[in-house]
C-alpha positions as CSV (number, residue, x, y, z in Angstrom):
1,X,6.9,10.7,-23.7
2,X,7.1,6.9,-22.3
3,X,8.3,6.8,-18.8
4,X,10.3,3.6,-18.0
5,X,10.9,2.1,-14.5
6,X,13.3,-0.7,-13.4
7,X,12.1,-3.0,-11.1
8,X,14.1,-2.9,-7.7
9,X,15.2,-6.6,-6.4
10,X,16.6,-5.7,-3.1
11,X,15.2,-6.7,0.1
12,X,14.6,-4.0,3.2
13,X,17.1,-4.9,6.0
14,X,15.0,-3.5,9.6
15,X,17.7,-3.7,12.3
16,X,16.9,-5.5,15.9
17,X,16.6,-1.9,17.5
18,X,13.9,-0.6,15.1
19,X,11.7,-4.0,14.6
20,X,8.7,-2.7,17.1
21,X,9.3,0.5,15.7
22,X,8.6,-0.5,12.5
23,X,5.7,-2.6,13.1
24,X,3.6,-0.4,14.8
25,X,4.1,1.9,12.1
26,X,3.3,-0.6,9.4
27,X,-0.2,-1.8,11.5
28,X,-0.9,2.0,11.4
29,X,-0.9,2.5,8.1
30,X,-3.1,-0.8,7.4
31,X,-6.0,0.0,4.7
32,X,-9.3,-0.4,6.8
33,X,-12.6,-2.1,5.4
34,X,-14.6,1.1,5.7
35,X,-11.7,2.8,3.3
36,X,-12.1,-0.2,1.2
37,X,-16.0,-0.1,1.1
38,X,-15.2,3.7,0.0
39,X,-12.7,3.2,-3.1
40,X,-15.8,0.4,-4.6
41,X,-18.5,2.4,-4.5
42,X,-16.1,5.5,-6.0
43,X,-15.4,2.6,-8.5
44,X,-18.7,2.1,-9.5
45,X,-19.0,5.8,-9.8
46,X,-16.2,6.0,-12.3
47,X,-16.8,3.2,-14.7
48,X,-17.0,0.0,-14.5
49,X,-14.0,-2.9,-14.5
50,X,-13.8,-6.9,-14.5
């Protein structure tokens, strides 16, 4: 069974009153190099890719 997905064109509207609200939570959830570091060497685990 084929799953199909539309592709959403909307932008995100933050209000004034939640701007540092949502930054702080975005630079939270930032991917860090040691993570990084973590998912190649898993990738080298799994198989190998261009």
């Amino acid at each position: 069974m084929a799953v199909l997905a539309k592709p959403i064109n909307r932008i995100s509207v933050i209000k004034r009153q939640e701007s540092q609200e949502f930054v702080r939570e975005f630079n939270q959830n930032k991917v860090t190099n040691d993570f990084l570091e973590s998912c190649k060497k898993a990738g080298k685990l799994f198989g190998k890719r261009k």
